[in-house]
C-alpha positions in Angstrom: 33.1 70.9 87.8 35.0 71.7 91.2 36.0 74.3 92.1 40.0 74.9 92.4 41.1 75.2 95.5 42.2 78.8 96.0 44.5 78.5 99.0 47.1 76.7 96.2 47.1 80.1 94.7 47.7 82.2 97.9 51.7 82.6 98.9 51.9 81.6 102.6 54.6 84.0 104.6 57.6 82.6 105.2 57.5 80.5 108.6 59.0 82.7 111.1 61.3 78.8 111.9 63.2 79.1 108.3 66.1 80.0 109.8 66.4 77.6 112.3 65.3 75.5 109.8 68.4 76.6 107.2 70.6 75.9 110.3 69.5 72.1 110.6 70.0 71.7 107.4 73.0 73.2 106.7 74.6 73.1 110.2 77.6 72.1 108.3 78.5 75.2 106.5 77.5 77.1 109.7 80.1 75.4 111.8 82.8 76.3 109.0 81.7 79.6 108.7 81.1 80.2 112.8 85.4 80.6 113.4 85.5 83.8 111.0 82.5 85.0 112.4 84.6 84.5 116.0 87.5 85.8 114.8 85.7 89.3 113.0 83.7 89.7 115.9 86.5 89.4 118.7 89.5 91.1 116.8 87.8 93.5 114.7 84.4 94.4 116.4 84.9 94.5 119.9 88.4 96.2 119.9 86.3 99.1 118.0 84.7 99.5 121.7 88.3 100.7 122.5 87.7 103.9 121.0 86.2 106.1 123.7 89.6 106.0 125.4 90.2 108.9 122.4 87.7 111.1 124.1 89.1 110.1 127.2 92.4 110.7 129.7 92.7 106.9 129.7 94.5 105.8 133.1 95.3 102.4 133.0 94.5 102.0 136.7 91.1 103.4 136.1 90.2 102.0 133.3 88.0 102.9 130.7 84.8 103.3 132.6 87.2 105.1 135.5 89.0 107.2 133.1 87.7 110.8 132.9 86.5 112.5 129.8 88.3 114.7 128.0 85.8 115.0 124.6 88.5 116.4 121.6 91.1 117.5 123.9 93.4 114.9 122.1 93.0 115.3 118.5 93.4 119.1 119.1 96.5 117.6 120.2 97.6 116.0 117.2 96.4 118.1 114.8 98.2 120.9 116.7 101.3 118.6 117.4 104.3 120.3 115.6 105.3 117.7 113.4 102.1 116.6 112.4 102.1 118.1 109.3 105.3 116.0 108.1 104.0 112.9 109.7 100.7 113.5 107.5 102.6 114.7 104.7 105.0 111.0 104.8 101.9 109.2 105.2 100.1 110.0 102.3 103.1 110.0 99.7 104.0 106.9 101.1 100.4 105.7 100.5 100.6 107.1 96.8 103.2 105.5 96.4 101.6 102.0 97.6 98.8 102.5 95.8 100.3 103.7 92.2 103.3 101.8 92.0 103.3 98.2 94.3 99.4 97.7 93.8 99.4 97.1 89.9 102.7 95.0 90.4 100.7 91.6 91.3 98.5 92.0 88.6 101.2 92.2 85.7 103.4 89.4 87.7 99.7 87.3 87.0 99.4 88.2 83.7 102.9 87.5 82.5 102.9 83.8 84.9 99.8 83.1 82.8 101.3 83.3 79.9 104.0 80.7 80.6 103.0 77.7 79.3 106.1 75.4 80.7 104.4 73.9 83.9 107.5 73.2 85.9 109.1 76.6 84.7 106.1 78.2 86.2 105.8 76.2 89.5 109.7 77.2 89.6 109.1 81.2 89.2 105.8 81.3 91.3 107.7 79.7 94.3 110.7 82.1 93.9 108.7 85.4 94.3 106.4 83.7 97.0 109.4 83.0 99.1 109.9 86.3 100.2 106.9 86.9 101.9 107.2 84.8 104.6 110.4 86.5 105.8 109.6 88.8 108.5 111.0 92.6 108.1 113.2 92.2 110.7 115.2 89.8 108.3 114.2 91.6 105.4 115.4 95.1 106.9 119.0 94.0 107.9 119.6 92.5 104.1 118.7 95.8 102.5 121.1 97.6 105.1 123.7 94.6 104.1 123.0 95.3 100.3 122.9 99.4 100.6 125.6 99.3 103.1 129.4 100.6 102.8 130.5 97.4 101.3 127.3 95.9 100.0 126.3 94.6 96.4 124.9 98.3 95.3 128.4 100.6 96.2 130.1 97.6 94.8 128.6 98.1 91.8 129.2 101.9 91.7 132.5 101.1 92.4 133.0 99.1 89.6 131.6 102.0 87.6 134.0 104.6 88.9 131.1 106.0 91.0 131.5 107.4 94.3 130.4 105.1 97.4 126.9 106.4 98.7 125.5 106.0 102.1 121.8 104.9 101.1 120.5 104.3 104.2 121.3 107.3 105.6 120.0 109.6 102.5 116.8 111.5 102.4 116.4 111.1 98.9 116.9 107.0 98.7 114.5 105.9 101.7 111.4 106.4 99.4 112.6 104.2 96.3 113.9 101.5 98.7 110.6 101.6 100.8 108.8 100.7 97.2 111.6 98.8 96.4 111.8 96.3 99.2 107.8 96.1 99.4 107.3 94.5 95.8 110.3 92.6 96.2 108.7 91.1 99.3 104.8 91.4 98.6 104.1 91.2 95.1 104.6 87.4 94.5 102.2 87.1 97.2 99.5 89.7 95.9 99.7 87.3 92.8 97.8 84.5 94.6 94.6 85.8 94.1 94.4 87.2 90.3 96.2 83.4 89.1 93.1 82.1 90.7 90.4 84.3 89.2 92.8 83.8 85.9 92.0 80.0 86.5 88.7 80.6 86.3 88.0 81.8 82.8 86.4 80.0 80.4 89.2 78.3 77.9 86.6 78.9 75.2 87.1 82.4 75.2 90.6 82.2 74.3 90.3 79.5 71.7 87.3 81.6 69.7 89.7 84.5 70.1 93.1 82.5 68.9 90.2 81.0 65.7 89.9 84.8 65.1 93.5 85.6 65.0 94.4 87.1 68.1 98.0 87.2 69.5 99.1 85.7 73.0 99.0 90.1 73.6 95.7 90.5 72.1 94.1 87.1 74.3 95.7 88.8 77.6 94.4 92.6 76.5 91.4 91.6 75.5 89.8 88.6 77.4 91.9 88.5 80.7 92.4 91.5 81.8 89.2 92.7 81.5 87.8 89.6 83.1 90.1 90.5 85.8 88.8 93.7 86.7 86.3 93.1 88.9 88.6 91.2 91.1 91.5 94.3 90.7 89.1 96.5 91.6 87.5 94.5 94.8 91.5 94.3 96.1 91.8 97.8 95.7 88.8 98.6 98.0 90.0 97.0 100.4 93.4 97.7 100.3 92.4 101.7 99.8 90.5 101.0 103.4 94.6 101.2 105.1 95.6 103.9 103.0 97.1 105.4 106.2 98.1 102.1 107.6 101.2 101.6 105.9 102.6 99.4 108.3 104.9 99.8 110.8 107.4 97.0 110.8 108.5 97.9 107.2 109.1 101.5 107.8 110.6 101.1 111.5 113.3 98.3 110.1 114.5 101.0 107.5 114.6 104.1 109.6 117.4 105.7 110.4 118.0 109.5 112.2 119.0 110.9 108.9 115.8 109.9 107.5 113.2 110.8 109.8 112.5 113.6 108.1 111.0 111.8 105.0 109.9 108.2 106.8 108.1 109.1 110.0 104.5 108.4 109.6 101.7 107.6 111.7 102.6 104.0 112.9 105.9 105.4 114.2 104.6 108.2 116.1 101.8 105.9 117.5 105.0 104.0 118.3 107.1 106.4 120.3 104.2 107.9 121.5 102.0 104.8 122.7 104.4 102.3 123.7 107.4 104.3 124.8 105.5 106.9 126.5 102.2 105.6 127.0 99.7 108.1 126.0 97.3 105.7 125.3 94.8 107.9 124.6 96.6 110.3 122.4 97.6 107.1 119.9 93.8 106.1 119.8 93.3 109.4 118.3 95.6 108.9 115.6 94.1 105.5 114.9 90.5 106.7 115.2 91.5 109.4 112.9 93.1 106.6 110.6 90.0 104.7 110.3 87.5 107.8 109.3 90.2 108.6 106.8 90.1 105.1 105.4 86.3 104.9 105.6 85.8 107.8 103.5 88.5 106.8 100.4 86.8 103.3 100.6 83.3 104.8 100.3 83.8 107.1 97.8 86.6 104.7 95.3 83.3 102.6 95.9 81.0 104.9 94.6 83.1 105.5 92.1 83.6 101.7 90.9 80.3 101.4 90.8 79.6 104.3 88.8 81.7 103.4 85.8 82.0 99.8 86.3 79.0 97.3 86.3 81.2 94.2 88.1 83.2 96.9 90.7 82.5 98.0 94.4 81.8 96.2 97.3 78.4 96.8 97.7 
């Protein structure tokens, strides 16, 4: 009888040409995939490079190899700054406030569009909270002044209610409702986007065995798509916990006023004022730099986290 031929039964190392082969064969996907890899590496990693003019007294003459160093010299300058403790302070109840109140927003929007069962009812109401989003603050910022002003929908309504007429705009106590206000009236449809299309995606199966069993509409969306949703809810909040500090600087700048300073200036409008109109360069990639290792740090440890009590969360 012959022997078998042993070599059959030895694995071979992978030839050190797979790759190049993978790329010949799939040259197709690469292409597609080669302008986000373009776009990450030009706009995302090679601005990163930027950062040394933090440790530096960036000149713009000199550049950044002509620039001398100046190693902490400008975060002891921010952290020592005199309103950095109410700039922080705005910051992070502003991000709070992002993250508790606007963040769930698209999700229950998703939940309650997937429950409406008239097609052109739905198309009608998806397209009416989208709309919004593509409006830029600018616009966005002089209709909530319009609507908030002297004689603007709100004090018209007061007025009609014997109330008192209220400059909102100018008020310490109003910015903060009307920043969380205006964002979910302009985001949220938006944020919705994503959860419809992971709600697309469960099986139909699940909700006829649970509709055989005698669940409710309530039950189906408690029970089978909002926890098959969770692993998307959490993946958006990873990433969106990454800017905690970056709130965004065209919302807050369009709905700033003198009077409300105070509670509104946060780090993109001091890297405003402080960049752009007086060009301390290196002073504002400080503040961004300190931004970033903020953001870092809540993303790894909400990571952590996800993936401690959830099997399907985190990002890696």
């Amino acid at each position: 009888m012959p022997k078998k031929n042993s070599s059959a039964y030895i694995s071979l190392p992978k030839s050190k040409t797979s790759l190049i082969h993978n790329i010949k064969k799939y040259w197709p996907y690469y292409v597609m995939v080669l302008p986000g890899v373009i776009f990450f590496l030009m706009f995302k990693y090679v601005p990163m490079l930027g950062s040394i003019i933090a440790f530096e007294d960036y000149s713009v003459f000199k550049g950044i190899l002509g620039s001398p160093w100046a190693g902490l010299k400008h975060f002891k300058a921010l952290f020592n700054y005199p309103d950095f403790k109410r700039i922080f302070t705005n910051t992070l109840l502003l991000g709070l406030l992002k993250t508790v109140l606007i963040f769930p927003i698209p999700v229950i929007l998703s939940l309650m569009l997937n429950e409406v069962k008239n097609l052109k009812l739905k198309k009608v109401i998806q397209t009416s909270i989208y709309i919004p989003y593509f409006l830029s603050w600018v616009i966005v910022g002089g209709l909530i002044f319009d609507i908030f002003g002297v004689g603007g929908l709100f004090n018209n309504i007061r007025n009609a209610f014997g109330m008192d007429t209220v400059l909102a705009m100018q008020k310490e106590t109003w910015f903060r409702p009307i920043y969380v206000i205006s964002s979910i009236w302009k985001d949220a449809g938006w944020g919705t986007v994503v959860y419809l299309a992971a709600i697309s995606g469960v099986d139909p199966s699940l909700y006829e065995s649970a509709a055989m069993d005698g669940a409710s509409r309530f039950g189906r969306m408690r029970y089978i798509t909002f926890p098959l949703l969770i692993p998307t809810i959490l993946t958006l909040f990873l990433l969106n916990i990454g800017s905690f500090l970056e709130l965004g600087f065209d919302q807050v700048f369009n709905l700033l006023t003198p009077m409300t300073y105070s509670v509104g200036d946060i780090f993109d409008t001091y890297v405003y004022r402080m960049g752009i109109q007086k060009a301390q360069y290196s002073l504002t990639t400080a503040v961004g730099l300190f931004q970033s290792v903020i953001g870092l740090f809540l993303v790894m440890t909400f990571n952590k986290l996800a993936n401690k009590f959830s099997d399907d969360g985190g990002l890696w």
